[in-house]
N, C-alpha and C positions, 0 to 999 in steps of 0.2 A: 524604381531602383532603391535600393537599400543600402544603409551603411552600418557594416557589422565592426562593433567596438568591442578588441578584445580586451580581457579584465588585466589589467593594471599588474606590473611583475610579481608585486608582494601581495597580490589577493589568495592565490596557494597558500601562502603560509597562515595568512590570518584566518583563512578557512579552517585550515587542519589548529590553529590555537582555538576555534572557538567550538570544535567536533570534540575534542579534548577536555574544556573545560565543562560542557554537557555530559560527556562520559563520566567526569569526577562526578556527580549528581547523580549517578543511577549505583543506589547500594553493592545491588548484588551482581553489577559488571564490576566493579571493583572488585566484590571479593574475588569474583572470579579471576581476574587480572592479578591478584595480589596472590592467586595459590599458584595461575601459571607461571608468572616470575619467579616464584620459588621456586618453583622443578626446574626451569630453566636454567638457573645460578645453581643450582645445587649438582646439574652434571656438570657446567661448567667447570664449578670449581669442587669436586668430588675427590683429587689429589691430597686439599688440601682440606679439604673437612674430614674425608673417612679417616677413622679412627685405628685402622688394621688395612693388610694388606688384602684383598677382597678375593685375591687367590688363596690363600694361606689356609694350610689345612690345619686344625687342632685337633687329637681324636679325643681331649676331653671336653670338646666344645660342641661337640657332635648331639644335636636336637636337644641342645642348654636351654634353659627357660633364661627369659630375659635378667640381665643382672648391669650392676655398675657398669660394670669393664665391659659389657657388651649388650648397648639399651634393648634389641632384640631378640636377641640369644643367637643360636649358633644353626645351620640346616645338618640334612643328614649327611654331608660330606665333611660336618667339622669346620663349614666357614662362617666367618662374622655376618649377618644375616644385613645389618644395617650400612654394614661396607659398600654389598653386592645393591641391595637397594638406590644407594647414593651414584655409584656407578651407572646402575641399568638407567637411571632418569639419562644419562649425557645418549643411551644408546638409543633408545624409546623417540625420544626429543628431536635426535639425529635423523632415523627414520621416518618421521613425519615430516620435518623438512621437508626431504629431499621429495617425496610420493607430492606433496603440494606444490612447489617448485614445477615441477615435472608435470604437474596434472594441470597448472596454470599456463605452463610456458605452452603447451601443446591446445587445451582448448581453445581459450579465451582467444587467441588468436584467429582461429580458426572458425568459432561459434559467429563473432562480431564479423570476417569478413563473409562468411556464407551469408549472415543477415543481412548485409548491408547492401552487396552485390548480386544476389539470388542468381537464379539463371544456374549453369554449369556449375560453378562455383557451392553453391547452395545445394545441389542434387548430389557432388562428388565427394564431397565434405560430410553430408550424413547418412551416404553408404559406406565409408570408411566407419564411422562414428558408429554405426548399426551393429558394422561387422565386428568391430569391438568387443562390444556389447554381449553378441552372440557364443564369443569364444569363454569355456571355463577358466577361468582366472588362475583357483587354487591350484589346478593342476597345469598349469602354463609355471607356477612357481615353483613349481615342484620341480617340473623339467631346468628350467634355468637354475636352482638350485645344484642339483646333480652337474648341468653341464658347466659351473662356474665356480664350481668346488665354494659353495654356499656363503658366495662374496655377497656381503650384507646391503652395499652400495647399490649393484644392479639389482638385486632383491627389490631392492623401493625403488628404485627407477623404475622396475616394470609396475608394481602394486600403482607407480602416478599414470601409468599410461592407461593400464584398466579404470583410473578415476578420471582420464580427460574425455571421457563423453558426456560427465555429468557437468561438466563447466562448459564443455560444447552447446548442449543444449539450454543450458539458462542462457547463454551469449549470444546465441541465434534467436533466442526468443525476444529477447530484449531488442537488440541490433533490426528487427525485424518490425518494431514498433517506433522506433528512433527517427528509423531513416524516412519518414515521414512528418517531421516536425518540420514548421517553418523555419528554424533556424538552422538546420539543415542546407534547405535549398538558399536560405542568405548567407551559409558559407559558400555554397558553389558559384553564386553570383559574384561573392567578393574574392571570389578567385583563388581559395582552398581547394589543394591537390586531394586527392581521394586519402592518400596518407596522414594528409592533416588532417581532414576530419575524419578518418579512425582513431587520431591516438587524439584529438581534441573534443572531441564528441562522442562518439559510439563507443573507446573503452572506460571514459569518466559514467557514460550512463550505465555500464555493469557493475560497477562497485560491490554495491549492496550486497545484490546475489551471490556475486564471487563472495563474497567473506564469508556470507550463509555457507555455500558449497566447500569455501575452505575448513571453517569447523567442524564441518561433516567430512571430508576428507580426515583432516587430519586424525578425527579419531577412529575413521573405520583404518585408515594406516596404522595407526596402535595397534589396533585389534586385529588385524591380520598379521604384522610383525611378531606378537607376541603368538598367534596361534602356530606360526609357523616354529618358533623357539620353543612353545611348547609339544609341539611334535621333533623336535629334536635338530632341527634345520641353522645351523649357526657352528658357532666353536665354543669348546669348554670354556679357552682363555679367557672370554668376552663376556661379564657379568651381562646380564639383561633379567627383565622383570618374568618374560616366558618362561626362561629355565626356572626358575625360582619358583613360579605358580606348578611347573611339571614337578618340582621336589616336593612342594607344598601338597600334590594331590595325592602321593603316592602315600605321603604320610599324614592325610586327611583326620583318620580316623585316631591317630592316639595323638601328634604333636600339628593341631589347625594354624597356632600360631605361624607356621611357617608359612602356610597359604595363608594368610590373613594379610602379612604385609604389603608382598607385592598386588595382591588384588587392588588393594584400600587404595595403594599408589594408584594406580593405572584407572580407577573409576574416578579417584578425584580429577587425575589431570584432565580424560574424557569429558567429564562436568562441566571443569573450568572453560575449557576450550567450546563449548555450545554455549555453558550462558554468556562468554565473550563474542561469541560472533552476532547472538543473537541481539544481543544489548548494541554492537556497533551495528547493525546492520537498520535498525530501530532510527539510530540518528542519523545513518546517513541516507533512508530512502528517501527522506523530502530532500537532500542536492544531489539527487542523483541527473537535476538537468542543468548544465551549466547556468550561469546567472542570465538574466536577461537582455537583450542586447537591443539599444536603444536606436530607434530606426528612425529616418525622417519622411516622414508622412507627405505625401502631395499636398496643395491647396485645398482647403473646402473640407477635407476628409475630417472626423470628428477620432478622437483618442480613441473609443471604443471597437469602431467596426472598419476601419478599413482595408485591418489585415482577413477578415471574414466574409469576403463577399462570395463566395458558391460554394454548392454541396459539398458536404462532407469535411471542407475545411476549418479546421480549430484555431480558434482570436488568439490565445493564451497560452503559456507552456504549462507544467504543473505545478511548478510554483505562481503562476500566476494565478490561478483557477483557485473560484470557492468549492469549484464541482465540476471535474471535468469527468466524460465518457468515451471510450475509445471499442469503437466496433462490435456495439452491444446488440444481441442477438438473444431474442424473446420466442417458444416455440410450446405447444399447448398441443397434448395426445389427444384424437380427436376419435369415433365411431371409421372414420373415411381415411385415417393417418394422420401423420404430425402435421400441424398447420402454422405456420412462423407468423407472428405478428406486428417483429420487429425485427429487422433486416439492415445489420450493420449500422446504427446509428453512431455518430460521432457527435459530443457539443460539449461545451464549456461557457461556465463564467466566470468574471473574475470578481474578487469584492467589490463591494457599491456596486456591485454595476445589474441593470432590470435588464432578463432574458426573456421572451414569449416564445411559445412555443406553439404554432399554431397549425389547425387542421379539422379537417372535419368529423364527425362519430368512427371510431372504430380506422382509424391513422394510426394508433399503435401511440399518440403524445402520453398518454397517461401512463402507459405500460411500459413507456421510457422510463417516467420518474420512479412509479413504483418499484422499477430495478434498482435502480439506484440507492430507494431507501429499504429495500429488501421486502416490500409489502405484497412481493405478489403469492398466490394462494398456491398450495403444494404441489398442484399439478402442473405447473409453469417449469416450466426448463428454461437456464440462461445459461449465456457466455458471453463476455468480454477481453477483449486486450486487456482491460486494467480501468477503475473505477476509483476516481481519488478524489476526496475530501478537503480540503485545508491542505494539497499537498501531500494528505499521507493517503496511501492503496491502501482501500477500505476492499475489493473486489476479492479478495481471497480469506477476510475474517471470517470467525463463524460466524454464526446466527446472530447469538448472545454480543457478539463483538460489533455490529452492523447496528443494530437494535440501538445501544446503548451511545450510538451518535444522537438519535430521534430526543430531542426534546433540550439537548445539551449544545451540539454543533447544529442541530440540523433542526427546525420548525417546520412542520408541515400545517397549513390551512384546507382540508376538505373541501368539496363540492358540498351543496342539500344540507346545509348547518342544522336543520332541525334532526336530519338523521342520523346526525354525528354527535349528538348529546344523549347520552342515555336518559331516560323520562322517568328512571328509578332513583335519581341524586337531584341535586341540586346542583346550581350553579358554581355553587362557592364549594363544593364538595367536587366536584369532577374538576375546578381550576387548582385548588391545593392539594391534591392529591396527587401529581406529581413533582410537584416542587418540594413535595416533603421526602417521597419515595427514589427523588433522581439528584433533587441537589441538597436533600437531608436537612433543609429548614425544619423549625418547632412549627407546632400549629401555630401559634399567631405568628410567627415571619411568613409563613405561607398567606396567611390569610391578607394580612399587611402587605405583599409583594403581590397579592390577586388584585387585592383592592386599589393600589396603584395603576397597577395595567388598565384594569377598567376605565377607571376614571383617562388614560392617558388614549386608552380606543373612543373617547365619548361619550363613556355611557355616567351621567351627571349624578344619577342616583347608584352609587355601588353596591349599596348597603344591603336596597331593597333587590335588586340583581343576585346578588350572591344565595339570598336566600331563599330564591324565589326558583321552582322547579321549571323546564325548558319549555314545557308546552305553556308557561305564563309570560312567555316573552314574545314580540314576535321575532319574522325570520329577520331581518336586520340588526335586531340588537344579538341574536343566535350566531349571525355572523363578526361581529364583533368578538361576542366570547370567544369565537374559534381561534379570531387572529388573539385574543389574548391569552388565551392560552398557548399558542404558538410561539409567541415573540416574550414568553413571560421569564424563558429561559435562558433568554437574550442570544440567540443563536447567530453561528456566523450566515447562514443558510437559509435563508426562509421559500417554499416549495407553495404554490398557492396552486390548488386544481381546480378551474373553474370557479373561482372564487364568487363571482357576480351572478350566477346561473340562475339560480331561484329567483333573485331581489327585481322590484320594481327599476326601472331607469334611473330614475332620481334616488333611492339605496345605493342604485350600482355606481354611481358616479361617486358618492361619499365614501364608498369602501376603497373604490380606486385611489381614490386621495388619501383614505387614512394610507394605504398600503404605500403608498409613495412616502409619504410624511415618518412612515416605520423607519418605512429601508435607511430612509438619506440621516433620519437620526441616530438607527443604531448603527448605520455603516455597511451593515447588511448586502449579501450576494441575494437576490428575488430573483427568481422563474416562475413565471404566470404560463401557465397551462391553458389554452382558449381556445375554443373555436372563430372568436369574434376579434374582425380586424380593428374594432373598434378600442375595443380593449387595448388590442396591441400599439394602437395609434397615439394613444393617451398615456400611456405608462412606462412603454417600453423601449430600450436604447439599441437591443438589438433584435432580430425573432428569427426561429428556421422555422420554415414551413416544410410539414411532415405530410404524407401520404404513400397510404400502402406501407407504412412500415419503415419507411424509407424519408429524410430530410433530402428533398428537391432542391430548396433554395436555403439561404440563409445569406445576412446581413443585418447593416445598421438600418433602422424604419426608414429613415430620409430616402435610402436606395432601393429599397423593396417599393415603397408607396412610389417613387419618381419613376423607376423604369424594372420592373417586376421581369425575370429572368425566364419566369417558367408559366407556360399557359394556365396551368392551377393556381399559381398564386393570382393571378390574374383576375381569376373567376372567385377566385372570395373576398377577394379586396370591391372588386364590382357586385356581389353578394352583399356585403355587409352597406355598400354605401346604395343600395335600392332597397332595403330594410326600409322606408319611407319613413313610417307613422315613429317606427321606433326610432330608428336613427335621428329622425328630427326630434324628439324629445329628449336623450341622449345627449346631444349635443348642445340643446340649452342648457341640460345640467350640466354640462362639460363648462362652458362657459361664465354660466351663473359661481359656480367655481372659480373662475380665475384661472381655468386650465386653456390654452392654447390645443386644438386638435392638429393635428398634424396630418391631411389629408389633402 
């Protein structure tokens, strides 16, 4: 049983004070913010700033060059150019509203209960949404125009309902990955109506995307407002930036300025309104999961693993996670057809805390992580729910964006350390060499920050190390370099594959110890990659066991090694402890150590 504690009345507020104070910090959402608050006060108040009546004809004002008395000048009907401007912002402003309004009230509702509730609900909801989709828009406006004597209002009511399949779809997408989190089913348990946890859970977890899709609304609602003005669909009366661009085009070619105003308008506000969504959308994907909700554990159960005991199930939410994976799926073009070789995996860790990852050659463990850090080779095809780092969705960056976690958040440690050093540098040349190129030290801070690391993985002589090329080392001290170069960047994340594979027993035991001694100093989220329960037994707090692709088991060691769920784990736990010759040396070094085995 669990006890779900909801946040405190005044957590809302301090939330949105301190999403607010991060927003002040990002320059160019500011400015953005700062041009569309002007548009927005300036139709406001457009009464009281225009300068001239924005009807008012003059016929010596008629395609004026800009002067005093009228900062603009005048278009070819003789009106004040900068009146009509100030005015068309209140109408431009107005129709975007309402098309987002309209385009939220109708998805978002809609997207979150088909995902949440699938079945009828989920199949009715996105043939409506299809059908949408299918129908021509402009010329659905066209018709309501003529049949509404060209009421501006229904105009953008309709422009929001051709935009709610785009907020349909991100809301089902999301709602559809949600309604699988455990604190989900501990609201069902604590006795949350299906309504409470959609407007407490499932529409807090769309946020993000809706602001994304509302920026993008709102400015293709500009741009279709105005196309429609500038094809003639409105009233004279009614300043707007369309008519203005349609006077501006006619007289393109001898007076531009006229076209020039209302353009410059309408691309700034367009601007403002992307880099504003994109800049809040940025701060609020890491709380797009409500806070964590502090639960009381049974007796005996350790902090780590006892919300994780069987397949597929996730410990952590994504603020908890140094690396979490949802539903990742690996698939490689073959002579015979495509061949999957990872099939829906799920896992997470959270800081401090040692994950194993265990199974035998050709399980698909490796081909987990190298999704995760982007390493696999280009003939690999993937798909995920969604791949987060530190909290933030890394699964949809490019290349360059993915990459540029590796050596900063993210440390990876290699299998075959002698393969992993090139035999054309040196030691001290292949470890400062990205600490200059990723965190922009001088050579000697590089050099200075290698030769720390060194000495702090054990290797007593750094000096002779650094200078010394790989094939003059052997594989023990080569595995060392790797973790220092790994952890040199101090990452929240460190990914070890196979770490111990080459090394004798007694190496393996001293690297497992450094590796331990890493984590718990820097704090560090570790996932050990192995085949070997022994590893897992010695190092690690939780492990899934993979096979075929696919995570069978997962838990805290205490519960895997005490009553093993799945007949394969089974057989490699009794695997690894009939190892005889090795295992018994192994385990001296385990202990000669000071390490406790856990078997």
């Amino acid at each position: 049983m669990t006890d779900a504690v909801l946040p405190a009345p005044d957590e809302p507020v301090r939330a949105h004070q301190r999403l607010w104070s991060r927003y002040l910090r990002r320059p160019l959402g500011v400015a953005a913010l700062v041009v569309f608050v002007l548009v927005v006060l300036v139709g406001l108040f457009a009464p009281l700033l225009s300068p001239h009546d924005p009807n008012l004809v003059d016929y010596n004002l008629t395609q004026a060059p800009p002067s005093s008395e009228h900062l603009m000048g005048g278009d070819s009907a003789g009106r004040d150019i900068f009146s009509r401007l100030l005015y068309g912002a209140r109408t431009t402003v107005y129709g975007a509203a309402v098309a987002c309004l309209v385009g939220v009230g109708l998805g978002v509702p809609a997207g979150v209960a088909a995902g949440y509730f699938g079945g009828p609900a989920d199949r009715i909801c996105s043939w409506i949404s299809d059908g949408v989709q299918s129908v021509p828009g402009m010329i659905v406006l066209l018709i309501v125009a003529a049949g509404t004597g060209a009421d501006f209002t229904v105009l953008m009511v309709t422009v929001g309902a051709f935009m709610a399949p785009g907020y349909y779809r991100i809301s089902r997408s999301r709602a559809l990955s949600v309604r699988k989190e455990p604190y989900v089913d501990a609201a069902r348990v604590a006795g949350l109506t299906h309504a409470g946890i959609l407007r407490a859970h499932m529409l807090r977890a769309v946020r993000a995307p809706v602001i994304i899709q509302s920026a993008l609304t709102a400015g293709i609602a500009m741009g279709m407002q105005t196309g429609l003005q500038f094809l003639g669909v409105g009233t004279a009366s009614t300043p707007d930036w369309g008519q203005m661009m349609n006077d501006g085009f006619r007289t393109m070619g001898t007076h531009p300025l006229i076209l020039l105003w209302p353009s410059l308008a309408l691309g700034l506000t367009i601007a403002a309104l992307a880099f504003m969504g994109s800049t809040l959308a940025d701060l609020v994907s890491v709380r797009t999961e409500p806070a964590p909700r502090r639960r009381t554990e049974p007796p005996g159960d350790t902090q780590t693993g006892a919300t994780c005991a069987t397949s597929g199930e996730l410990a952590h939410t994504v603020e908890q996670s140094a690396l979490r994976i949802e539903n990742l799926r690996v698939t490689y073009g073959t002579a015979h057809g495509d061949k999957q070789v990872v099939r829906g995996v799920s896992l997470d860790v959270a800081p401090g805390e040692v994950l194993g990852i265990v199974g035998e050659s050709g399980s698909g463990k490796s081909q987990t992580m190298f999704s995760a850090l982007d390493l696999l080779p280009a003939d690999a095809r993937t798909s995920a729910d969604g791949i987060w780092v530190g909290g933030r969705a890394v699964g949809d960056l490019p290349r360059a964006g993915r990459h540029a976690l590796l050596g900063t958040r993210i440390g990876y440690v290699p299998q075959e350390p002698m393969s992993n050093l090139d035999p054309c540098y040196t030691v001290g040349h292949q470890l400062t060499e990205p600490l200059r190129a990723v965190h922009g030290l001088s050579r000697a801070e590089a050099r200075a920050r290698a030769r720390e690391v060194l000495l702090r993985v054990g290797i007593t002589d750094p000096d002779r190390v650094l200078a010394s090329y790989p094939h003059q080392v052997s594989g023990g001290m080569a595995q060392r370099v790797l973790i220092a170069g790994a952890v040199a960047g101090k990452p929240d994340l460190l990914v070890a594959d196979e770490p111990t594979t080459a090394l004798d027993v007694t190496v393996q035991a001293e690297v497992l110890e450094l590796l331990r001694e890493l984590q718990q100093e820097y704090g560090m989220a570790l996932v050990i990659v192995t085949h070997n329960f022994g590893v897992v037994a010695d190092i690690c707090d939780r492990v899934a066991v993979m096979k075929d692709g696919r995570v069978v088991e997962s838990g805290t060691v205490e519960q895997i090694f005490a009553d093993p769920g799945d007949p394969y784990t089974a057989e490699l736990i009794r695997a690894s402890q009939d190892d005889t010759e090795s295992r018994d040396d192994l385990d001296a070094a385990w202990h000669a150590a000071g390490r406790k085995v856990h078997t």
